[in-house]
C-alpha positions as CSV (number, residue, x, y, z in Angstrom):
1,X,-15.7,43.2,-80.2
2,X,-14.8,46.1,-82.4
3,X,-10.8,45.8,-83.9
4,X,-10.1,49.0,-81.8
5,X,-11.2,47.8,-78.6
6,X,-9.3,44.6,-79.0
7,X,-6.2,46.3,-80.3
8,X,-6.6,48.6,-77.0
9,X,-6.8,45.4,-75.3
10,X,-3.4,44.1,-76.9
11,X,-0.8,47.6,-76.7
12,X,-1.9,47.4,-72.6
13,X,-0.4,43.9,-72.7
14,X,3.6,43.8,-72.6
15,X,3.5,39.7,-73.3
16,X,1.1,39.5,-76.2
17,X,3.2,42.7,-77.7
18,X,6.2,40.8,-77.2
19,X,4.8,37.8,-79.0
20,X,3.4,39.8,-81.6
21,X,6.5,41.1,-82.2
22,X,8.7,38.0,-82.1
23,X,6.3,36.5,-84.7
24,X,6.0,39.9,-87.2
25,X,8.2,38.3,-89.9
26,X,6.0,35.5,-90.1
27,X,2.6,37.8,-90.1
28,X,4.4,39.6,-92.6
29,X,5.0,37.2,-95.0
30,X,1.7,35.6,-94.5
31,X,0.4,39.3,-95.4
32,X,2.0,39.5,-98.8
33,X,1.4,36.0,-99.8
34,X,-2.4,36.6,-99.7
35,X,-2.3,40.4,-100.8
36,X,-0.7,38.9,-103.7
37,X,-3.0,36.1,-104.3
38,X,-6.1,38.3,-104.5
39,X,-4.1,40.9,-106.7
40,X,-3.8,38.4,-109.2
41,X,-7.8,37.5,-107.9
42,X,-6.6,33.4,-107.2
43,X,-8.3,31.4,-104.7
44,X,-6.2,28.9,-102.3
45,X,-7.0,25.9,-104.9
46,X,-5.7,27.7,-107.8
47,X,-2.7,28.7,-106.3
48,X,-2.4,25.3,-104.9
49,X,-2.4,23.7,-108.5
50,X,0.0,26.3,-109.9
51,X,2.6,25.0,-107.5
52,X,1.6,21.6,-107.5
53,X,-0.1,21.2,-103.9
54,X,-3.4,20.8,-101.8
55,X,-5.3,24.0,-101.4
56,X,-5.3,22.7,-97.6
57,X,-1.2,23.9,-97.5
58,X,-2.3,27.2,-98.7
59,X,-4.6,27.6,-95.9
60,X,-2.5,26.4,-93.2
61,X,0.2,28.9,-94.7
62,X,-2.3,31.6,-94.3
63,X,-3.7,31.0,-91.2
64,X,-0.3,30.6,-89.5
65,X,-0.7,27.1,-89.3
66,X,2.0,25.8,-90.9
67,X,6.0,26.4,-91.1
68,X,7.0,26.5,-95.0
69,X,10.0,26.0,-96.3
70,X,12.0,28.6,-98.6
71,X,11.5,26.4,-101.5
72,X,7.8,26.3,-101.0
73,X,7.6,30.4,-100.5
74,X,9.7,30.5,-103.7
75,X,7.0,28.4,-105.6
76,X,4.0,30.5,-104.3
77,X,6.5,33.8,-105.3
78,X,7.1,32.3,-108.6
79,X,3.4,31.4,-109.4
80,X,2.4,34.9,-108.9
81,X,5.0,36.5,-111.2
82,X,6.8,38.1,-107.8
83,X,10.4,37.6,-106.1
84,X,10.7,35.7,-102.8
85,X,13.6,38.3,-100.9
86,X,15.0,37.1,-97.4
87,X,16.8,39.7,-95.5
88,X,18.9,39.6,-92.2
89,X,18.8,43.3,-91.1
């Protein structure tokens, strides 16, 4: 299935926007973790050992599979030269 079918698929459907929505921070955060990574062209396992981890964290944090804590976000930020900012807005 072509991304455009599916996404027709998804904005017809009130629940899965709703739960899209309720988890965008999380998407989010996932997105700029692994933009990140490939700017600075890292794989999981080096980022893993720059932060002292298993390269099996790093893809549970990218896949959505796993619920890190700010102090491990703020290692992965740190790693890649960038600031971790956490806004209420």
């Amino acid at each position: 299935m072509k991304w455009s079918k599916a996404k027709e698929i998804i904005l017809k459907n009130k629940e899965v926007q709703n739960e899209l929505k309720k988890n965008e921070a999380e998407y989010k955060i996932i997105e700029e973790i692994i933009m990140a990574r490939m700017e600075r062209k890292l794989t999981q396992k080096e980022l893993a050992v720059l932060i002292g981890t298993k390269q099996s964290n790093i893809s549970r944090l990218e896949s959505g599979n796993y619920n890190p804590t700010l102090d491990f976000l703020q290692k992965i930020a740190s790693a890649m030269d960038k600031k971790l900012e956490v806004r209420i807005i």
